[in-house]
Residue frames as qw, qx, qy, qz and C-alpha x, y, z in Angstrom:
[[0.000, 0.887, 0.462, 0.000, 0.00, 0.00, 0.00],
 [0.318, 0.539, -0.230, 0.745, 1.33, 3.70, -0.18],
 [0.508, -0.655, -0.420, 0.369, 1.81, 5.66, 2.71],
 [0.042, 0.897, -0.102, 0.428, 1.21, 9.40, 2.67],
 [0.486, -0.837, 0.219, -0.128, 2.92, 9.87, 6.44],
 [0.578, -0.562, 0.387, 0.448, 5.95, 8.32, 4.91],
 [0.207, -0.359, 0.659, 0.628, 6.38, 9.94, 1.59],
 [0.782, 0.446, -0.105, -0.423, 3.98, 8.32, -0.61],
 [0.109, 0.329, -0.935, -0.076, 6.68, 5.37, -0.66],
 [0.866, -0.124, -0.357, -0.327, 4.79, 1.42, -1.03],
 [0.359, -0.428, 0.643, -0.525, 4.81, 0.04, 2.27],
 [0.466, 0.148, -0.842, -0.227, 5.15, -3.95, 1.72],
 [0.500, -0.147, 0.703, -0.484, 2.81, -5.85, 4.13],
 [0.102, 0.218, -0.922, -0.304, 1.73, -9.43, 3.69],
 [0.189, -0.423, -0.882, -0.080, -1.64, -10.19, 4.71],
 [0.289, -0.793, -0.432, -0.316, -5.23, -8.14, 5.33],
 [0.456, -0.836, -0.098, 0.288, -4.45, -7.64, 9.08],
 [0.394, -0.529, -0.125, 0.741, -1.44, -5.99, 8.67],
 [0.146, 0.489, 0.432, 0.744, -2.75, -3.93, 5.83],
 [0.331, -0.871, -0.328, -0.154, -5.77, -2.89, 8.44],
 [0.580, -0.520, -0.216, 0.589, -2.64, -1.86, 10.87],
 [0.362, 0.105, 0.303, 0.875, -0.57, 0.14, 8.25],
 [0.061, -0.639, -0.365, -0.674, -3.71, 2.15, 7.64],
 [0.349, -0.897, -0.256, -0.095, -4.58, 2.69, 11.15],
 [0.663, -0.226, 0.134, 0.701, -0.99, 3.78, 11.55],
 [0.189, 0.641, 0.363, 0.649, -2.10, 6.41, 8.78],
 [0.262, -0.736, -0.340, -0.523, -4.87, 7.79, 10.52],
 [0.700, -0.413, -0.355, 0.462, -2.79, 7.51, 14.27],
 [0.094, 0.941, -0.223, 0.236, -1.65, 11.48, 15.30],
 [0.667, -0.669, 0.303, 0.125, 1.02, 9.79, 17.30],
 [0.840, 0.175, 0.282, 0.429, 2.63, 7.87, 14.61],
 [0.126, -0.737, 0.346, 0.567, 5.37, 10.02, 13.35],
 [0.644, 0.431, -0.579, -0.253, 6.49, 7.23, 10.43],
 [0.807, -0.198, 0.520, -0.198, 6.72, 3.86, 10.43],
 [0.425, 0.377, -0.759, -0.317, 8.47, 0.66, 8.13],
 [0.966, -0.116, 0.054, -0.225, 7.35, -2.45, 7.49],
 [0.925, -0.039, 0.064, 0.372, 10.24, -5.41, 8.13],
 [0.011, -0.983, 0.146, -0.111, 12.68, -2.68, 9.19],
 [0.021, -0.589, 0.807, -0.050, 15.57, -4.84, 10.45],
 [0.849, -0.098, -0.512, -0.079, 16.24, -8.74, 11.24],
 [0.183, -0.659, 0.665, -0.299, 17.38, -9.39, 14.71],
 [0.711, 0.081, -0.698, -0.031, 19.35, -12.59, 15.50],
 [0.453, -0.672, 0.341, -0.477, 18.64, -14.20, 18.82],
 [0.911, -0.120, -0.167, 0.357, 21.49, -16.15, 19.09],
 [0.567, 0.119, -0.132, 0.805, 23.20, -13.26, 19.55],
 [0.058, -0.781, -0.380, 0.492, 21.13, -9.96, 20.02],
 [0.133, -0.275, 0.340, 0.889, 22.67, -8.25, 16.95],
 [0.471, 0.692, 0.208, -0.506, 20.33, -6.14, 14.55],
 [0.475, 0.066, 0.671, 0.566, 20.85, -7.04, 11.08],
 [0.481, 0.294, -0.314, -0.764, 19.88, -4.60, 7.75],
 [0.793, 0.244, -0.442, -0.340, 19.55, -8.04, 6.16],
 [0.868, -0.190, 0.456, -0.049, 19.88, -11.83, 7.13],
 [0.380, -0.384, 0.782, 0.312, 23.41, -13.68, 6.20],
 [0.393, 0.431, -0.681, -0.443, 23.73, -15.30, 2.69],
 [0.588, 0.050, -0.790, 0.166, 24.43, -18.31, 4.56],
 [0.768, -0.549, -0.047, -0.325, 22.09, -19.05, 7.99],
 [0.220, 0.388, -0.796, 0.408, 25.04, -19.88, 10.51],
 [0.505, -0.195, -0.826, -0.155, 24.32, -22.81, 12.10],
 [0.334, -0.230, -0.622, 0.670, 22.29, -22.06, 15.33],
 [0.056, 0.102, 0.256, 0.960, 21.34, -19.22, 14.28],
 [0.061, 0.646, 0.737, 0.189, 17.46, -17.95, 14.59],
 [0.232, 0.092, 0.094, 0.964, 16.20, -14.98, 13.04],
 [0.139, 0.663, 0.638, -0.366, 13.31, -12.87, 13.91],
 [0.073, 0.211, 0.337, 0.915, 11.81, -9.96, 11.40],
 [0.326, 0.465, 0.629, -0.530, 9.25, -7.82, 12.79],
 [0.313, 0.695, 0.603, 0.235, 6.44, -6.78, 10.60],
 [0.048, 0.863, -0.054, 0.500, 6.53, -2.63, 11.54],
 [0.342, -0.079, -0.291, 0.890, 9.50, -0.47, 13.53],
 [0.031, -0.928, -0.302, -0.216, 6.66, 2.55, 14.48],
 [0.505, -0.081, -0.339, 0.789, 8.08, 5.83, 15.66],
 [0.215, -0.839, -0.483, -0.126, 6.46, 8.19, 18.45],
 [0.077, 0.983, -0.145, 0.077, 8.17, 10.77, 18.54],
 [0.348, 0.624, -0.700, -0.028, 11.22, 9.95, 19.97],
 [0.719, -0.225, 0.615, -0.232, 10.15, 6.73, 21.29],
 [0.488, 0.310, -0.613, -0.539, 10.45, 3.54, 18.75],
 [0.724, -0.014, 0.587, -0.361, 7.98, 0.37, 18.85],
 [0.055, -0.306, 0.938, 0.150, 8.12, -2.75, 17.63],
 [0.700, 0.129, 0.214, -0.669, 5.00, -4.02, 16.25],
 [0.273, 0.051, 0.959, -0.062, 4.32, -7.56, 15.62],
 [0.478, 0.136, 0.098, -0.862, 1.40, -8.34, 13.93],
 [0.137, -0.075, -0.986, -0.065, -0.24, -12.22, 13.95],
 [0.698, -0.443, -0.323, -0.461, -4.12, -13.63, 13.85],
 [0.721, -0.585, 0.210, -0.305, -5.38, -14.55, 17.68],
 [0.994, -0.023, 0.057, 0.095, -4.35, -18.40, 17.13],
 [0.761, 0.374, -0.305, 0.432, -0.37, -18.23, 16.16],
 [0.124, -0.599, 0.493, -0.619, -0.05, -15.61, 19.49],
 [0.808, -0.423, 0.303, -0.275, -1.64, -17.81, 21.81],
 [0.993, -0.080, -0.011, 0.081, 0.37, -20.93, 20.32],
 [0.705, 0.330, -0.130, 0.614, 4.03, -18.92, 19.98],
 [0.285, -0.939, -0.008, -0.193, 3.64, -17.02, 23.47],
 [0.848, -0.491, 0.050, 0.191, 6.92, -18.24, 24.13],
 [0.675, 0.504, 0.350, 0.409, 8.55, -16.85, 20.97],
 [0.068, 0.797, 0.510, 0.316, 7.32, -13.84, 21.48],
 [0.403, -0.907, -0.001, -0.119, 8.49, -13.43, 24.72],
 [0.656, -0.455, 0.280, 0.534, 12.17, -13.98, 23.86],
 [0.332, 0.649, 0.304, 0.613, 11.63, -11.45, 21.14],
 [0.243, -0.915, -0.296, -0.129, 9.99, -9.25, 23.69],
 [0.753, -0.562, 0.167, 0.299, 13.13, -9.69, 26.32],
 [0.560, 0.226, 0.247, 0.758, 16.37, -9.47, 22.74],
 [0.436, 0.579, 0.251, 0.642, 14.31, -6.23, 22.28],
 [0.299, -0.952, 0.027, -0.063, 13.92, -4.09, 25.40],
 [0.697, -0.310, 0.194, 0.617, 17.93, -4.91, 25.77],
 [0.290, 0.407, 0.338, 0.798, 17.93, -2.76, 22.56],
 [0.028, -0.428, -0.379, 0.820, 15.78, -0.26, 24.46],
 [0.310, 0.056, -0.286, -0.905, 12.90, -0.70, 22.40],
 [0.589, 0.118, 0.273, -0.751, 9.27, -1.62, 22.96],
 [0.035, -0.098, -0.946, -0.308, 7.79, -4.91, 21.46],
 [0.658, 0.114, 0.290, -0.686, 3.74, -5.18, 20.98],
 [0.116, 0.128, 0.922, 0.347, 1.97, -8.17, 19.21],
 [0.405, 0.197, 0.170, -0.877, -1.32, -7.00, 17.65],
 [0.089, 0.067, 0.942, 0.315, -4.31, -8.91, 16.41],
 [0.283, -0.504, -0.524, -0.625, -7.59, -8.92, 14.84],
 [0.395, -0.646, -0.616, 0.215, -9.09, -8.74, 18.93],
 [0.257, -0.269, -0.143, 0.917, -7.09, -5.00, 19.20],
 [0.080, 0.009, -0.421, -0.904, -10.08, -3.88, 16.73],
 [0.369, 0.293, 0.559, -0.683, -13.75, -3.53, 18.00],
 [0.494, 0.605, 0.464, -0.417, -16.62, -3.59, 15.64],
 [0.624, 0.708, 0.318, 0.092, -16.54, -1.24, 12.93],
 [0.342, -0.708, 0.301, 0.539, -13.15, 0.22, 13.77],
 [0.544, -0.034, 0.626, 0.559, -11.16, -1.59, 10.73],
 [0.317, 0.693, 0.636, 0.120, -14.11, -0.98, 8.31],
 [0.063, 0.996, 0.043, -0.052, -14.30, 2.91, 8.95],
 [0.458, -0.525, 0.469, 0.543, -10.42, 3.23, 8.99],
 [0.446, -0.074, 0.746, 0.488, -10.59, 1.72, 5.81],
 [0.270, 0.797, 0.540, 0.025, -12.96, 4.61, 4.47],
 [0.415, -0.807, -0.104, 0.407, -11.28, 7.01, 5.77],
 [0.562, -0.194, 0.414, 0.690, -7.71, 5.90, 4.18],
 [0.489, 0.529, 0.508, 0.472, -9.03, 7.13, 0.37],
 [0.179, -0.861, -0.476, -0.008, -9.57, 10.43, 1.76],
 [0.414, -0.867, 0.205, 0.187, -6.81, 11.27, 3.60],
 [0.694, 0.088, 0.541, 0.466, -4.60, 9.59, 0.41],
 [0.329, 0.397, 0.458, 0.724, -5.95, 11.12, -2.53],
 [0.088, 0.739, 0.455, 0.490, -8.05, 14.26, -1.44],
 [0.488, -0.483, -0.369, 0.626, -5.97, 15.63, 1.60],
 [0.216, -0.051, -0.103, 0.970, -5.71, 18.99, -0.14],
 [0.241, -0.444, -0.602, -0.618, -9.73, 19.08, -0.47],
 [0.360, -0.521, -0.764, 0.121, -10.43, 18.48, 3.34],
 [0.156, -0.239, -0.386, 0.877, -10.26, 21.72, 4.52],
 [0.532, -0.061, -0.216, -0.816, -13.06, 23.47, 1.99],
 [0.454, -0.313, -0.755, -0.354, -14.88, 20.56, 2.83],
 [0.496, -0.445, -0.648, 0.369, -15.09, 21.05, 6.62],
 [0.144, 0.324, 0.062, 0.933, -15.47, 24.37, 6.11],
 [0.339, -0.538, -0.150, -0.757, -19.01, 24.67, 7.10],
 [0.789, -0.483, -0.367, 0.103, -18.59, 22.50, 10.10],
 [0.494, -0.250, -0.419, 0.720, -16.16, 25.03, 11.56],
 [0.201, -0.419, -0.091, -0.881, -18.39, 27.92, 11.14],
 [0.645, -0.562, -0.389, -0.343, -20.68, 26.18, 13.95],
 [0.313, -0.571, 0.533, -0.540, -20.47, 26.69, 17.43],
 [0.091, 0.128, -0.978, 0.135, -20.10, 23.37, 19.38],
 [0.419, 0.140, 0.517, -0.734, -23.56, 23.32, 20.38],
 [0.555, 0.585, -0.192, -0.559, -24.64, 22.89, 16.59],
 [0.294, 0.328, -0.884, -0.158, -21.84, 20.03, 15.89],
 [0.158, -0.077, 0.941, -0.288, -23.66, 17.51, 18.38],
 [0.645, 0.409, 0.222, -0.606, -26.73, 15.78, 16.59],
 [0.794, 0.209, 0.571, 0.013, -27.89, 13.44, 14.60],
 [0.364, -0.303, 0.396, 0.787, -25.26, 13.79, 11.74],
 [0.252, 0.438, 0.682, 0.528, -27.83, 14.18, 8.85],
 [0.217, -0.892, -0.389, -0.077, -29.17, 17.20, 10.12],
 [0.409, -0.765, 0.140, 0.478, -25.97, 18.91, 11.36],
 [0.469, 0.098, 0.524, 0.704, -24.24, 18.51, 7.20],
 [0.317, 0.421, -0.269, -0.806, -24.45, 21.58, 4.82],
 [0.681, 0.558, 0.435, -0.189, -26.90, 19.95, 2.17],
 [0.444, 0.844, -0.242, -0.181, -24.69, 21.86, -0.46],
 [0.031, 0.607, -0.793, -0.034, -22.12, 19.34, 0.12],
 [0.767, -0.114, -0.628, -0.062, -21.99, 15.37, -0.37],
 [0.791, -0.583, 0.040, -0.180, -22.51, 14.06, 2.94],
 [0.922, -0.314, 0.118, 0.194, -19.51, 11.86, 3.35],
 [0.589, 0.380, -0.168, 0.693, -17.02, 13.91, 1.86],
 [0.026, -0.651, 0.325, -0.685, -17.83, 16.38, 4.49],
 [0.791, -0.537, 0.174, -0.235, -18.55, 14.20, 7.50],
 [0.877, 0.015, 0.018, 0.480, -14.76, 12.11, 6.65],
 [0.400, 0.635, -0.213, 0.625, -13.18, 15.88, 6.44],
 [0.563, -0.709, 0.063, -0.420, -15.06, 16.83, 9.89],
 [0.933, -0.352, 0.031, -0.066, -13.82, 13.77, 11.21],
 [0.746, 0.193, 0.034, 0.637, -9.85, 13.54, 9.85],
 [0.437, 0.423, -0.228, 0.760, -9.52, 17.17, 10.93],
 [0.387, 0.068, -0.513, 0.763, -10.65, 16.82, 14.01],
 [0.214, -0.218, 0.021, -0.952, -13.47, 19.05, 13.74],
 [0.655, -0.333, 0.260, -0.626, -16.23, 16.64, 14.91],
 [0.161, -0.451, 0.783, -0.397, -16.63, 12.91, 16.06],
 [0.684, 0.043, -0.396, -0.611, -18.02, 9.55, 16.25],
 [0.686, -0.353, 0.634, -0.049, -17.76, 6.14, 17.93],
 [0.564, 0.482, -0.556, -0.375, -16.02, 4.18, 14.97],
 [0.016, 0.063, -0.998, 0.016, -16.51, 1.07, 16.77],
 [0.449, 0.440, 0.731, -0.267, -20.36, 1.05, 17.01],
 [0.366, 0.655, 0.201, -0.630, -21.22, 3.25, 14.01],
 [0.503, 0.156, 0.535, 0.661, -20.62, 2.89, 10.03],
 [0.078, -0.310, 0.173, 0.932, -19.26, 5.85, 8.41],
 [0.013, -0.118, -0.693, -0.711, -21.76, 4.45, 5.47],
 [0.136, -0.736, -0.656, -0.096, -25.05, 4.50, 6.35],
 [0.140, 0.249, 0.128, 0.950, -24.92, 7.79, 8.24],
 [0.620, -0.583, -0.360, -0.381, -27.99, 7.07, 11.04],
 [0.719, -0.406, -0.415, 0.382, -25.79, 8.07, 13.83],
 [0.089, -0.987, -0.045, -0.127, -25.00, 11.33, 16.20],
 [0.617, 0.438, -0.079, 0.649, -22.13, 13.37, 15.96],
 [0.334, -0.933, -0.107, 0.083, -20.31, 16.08, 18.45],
 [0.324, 0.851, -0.395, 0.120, -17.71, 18.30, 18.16],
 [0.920, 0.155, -0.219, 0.287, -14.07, 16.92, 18.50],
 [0.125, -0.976, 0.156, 0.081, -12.31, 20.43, 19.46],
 [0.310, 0.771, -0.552, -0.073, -9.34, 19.41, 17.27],
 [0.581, -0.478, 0.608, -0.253, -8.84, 16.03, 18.97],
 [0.559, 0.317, -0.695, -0.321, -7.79, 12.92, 16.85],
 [0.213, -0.444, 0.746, -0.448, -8.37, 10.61, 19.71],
 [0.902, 0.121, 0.282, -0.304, -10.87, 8.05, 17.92],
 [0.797, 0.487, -0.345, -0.090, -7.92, 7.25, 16.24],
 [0.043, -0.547, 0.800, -0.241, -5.60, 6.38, 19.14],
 [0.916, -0.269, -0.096, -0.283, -7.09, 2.74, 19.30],
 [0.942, -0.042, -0.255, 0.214, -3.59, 0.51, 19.93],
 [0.580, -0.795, 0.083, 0.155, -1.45, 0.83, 23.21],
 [0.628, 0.514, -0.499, 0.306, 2.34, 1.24, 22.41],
 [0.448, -0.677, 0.418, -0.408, 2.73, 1.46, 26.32],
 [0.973, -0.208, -0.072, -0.071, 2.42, -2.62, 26.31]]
């Protein structure tokens, strides 16, 4: 996939879930930037590798995460495996976890449970938006920052300018901040749910702990 928030560069990822990640990585204000399969580290040894030997020295066992993330100047390690391969490689995991705080970085493992309802779903509306029409969102949210906060909070079909397509201005509202939803009970599509102001806050997008 590309990735505006590092460049417009194609960000290699190998299955759905970690596609759904990469995007919500987009739409994260924390994320600074982020790579998929950023280094190899060998734990037979603890060393960080650009790449993995020619030749696999015997003994040897390499790990590759999926994404390096970076919050400001923190950096996390992000795993990223269905339910079933954590629960059966919790032991793996946790002599990844252990190779990488020595390095004095964070480890997480995420799966499809870190994502509620309609989280993924709306993310993955969102993404087209904030990709191809970032330089549109402001005129669109325009008339949602002429209201006073009182005005933003209501059933959303009733709080849009009419002179605009609904969902190009309820996905600007929302990406800048200007008003709000629950994106785990609601879908962006239908539109049969209330809205309230956001006062600049991106905080339906902070869904995945880096604290772990």
């Amino acid at each position: 996939m590309c990735s505006a928030k590092n460049g417009n560069v194609e960000i290699r990822v190998e299955s759905r879930l970690e596609q759904s990640v990469a995007q919500v990585f987009e739409l994260d204000p924390r994320v600074r930037s982020y790579r998929a399969q950023p280094f190899t580290l060998d734990l037979s040894t603890g060393d960080l590798l650009l790449e993995k030997h020619l030749i696999k020295p015997q003994g040897t066992m390499y790990y590759t995460p999926d994404f390096s993330v970076l919050l400001d100047e923190l950096q996390v390690v992000v795993e990223v495996k269905p339910r079933l391969f954590v629960e059966e490689q919790t032991e793996f995991l946790r002599l990844v976890r252990s190779a990488l705080l020595s390095k004095g970085m964070r480890f997480i493992v995420i799966s499809e449970d870190d994502f509620k309802g309609h989280y993924l779903r709306n993310v993955q509306l969102f993404i087209p938006y904030l990709t191809q029409a970032s330089a549109a969102l402001s005129q669109w949210a325009a008339p949602l920052q002429t209201l006073t906060p009182d005005r933003l909070k209501g059933p959303v079909r009733q709080i849009l300018d009419t002179g605009l397509p609904a969902n190009y201005q309820l996905a600007a509202g929302v990406l800048l901040g200007v008003v709000k939803f629950d994106l785990e009970i609601h879908q962006f599509e239908l539109m049969d749910f209330e809205i309230a102001p956001a006062f600049g806050s991106l905080e339906a997008f902070e869904v995945i702990r880096y604290e772990l």
